[in-house]
C-alpha positions as CSV (number, residue, x, y, z in Angstrom):
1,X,-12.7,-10.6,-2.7
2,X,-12.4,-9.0,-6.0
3,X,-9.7,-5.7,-6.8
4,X,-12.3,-3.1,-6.2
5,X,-13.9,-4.3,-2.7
6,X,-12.7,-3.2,0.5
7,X,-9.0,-1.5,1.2
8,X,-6.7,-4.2,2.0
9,X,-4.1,-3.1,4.9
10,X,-1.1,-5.5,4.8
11,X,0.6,-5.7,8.1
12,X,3.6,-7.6,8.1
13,X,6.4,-8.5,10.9
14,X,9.3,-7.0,9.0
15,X,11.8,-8.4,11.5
16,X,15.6,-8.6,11.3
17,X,16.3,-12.2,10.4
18,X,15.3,-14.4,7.2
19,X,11.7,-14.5,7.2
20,X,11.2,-11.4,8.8
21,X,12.7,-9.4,6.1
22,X,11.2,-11.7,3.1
23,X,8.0,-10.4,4.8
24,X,9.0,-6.6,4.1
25,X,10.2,-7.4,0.9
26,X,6.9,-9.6,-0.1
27,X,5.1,-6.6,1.2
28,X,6.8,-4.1,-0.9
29,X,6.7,-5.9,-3.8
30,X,3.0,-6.5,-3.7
31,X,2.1,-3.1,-2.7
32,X,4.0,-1.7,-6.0
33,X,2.7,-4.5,-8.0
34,X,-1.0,-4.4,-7.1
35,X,-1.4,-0.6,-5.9
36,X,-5.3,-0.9,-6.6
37,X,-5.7,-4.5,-4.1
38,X,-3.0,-3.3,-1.5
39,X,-3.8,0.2,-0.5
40,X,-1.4,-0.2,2.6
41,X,0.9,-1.5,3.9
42,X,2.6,-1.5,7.2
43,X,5.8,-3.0,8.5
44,X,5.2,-3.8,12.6
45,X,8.6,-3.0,13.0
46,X,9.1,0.4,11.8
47,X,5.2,2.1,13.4
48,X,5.0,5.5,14.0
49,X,2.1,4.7,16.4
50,X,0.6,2.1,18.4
51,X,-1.0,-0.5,16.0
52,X,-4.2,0.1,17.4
53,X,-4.4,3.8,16.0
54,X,-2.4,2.5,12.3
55,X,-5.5,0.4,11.9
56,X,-8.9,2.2,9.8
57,X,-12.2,0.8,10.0
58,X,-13.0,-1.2,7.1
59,X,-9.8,-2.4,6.0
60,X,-9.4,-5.7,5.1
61,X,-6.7,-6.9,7.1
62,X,-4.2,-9.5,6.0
63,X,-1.1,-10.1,8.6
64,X,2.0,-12.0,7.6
65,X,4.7,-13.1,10.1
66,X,7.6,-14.8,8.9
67,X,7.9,-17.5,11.7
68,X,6.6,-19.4,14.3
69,X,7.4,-16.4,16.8
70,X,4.6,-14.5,15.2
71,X,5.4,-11.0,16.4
72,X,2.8,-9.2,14.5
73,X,-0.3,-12.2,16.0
74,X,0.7,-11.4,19.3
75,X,0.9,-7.4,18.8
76,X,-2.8,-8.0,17.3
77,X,-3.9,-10.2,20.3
78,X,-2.5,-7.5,22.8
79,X,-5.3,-5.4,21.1
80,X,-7.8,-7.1,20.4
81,X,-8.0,-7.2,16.7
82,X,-8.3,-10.5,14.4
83,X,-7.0,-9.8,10.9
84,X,-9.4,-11.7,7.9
85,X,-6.6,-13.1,6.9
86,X,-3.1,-14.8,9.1
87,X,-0.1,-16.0,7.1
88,X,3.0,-17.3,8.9
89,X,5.7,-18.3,6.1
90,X,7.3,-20.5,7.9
91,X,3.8,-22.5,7.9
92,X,3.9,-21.6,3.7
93,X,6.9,-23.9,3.0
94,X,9.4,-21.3,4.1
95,X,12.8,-22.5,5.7
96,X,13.8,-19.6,8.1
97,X,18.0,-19.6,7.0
98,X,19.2,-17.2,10.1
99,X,20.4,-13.9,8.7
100,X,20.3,-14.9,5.1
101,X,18.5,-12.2,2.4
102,X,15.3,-13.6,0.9
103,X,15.4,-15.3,-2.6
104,X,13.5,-14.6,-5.0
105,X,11.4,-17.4,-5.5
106,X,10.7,-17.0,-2.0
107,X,8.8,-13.9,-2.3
108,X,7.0,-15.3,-5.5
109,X,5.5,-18.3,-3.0
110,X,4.8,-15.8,-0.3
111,X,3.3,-12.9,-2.5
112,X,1.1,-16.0,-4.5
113,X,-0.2,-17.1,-0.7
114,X,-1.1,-13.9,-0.1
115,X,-2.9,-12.6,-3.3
116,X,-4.7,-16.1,-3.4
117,X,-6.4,-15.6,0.2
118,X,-7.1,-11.7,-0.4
119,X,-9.1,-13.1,-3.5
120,X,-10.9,-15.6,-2.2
């Protein structure tokens, strides 16, 4: 997948502990970062709507959950949908450290996991 293909929609699990968080902060930082690759992105914690009607036709759709709970898979198997592209962190390398903020470096391995399967 090159910059100028299809919209990528980044759907990530944005929970409360650890991972969940580094997910929402991965996710924000690659959305500013890379406005043209991530057109969206959306944070399953804080919808509006059901997920169903958040999703277009023709987005590319890369989901991250940050552990082996995978709140944002099951929300996308209660509907149907298989994203192009499934990321779990914890699966990444990531140690889930309870209510700890997300380092730094942490979002650097996540955001690299991500960009490297939206471009390939």
């Amino acid at each position: 997948m090159n910059d100028g293909d299809r919209p990528v929609l980044l759907l990530t699990c944005s929970g409360i502990s650890h991972t969940g968080r580094l997910t929402t902060m991965t996710g924000i930082s690659l959305r500013c970062r890379y406005p043209v690759l991530i057109s969206r992105h959306l944070q399953l914690s804080t919808l509006k709507r059901p997920l169903d009607e958040e999703l277009r036709e023709g987005d590319y759709l890369v989901a991250v959950d940050g552990c082996e709970e995978c709140c944002a898979g099951k929300r996308m198997d209660a509907i149907g949908k298989v994203p192009e592209s499934y990321i779990v962190a914890t699966r990444e390398g990531i140690i889930k450290r309870g209510m700890e903020e997300a380092r730094y470096d942490e979002i650097e391995t996540l955001s690299r996991v991500i960009t490297e399967r939206i471009r390939t």
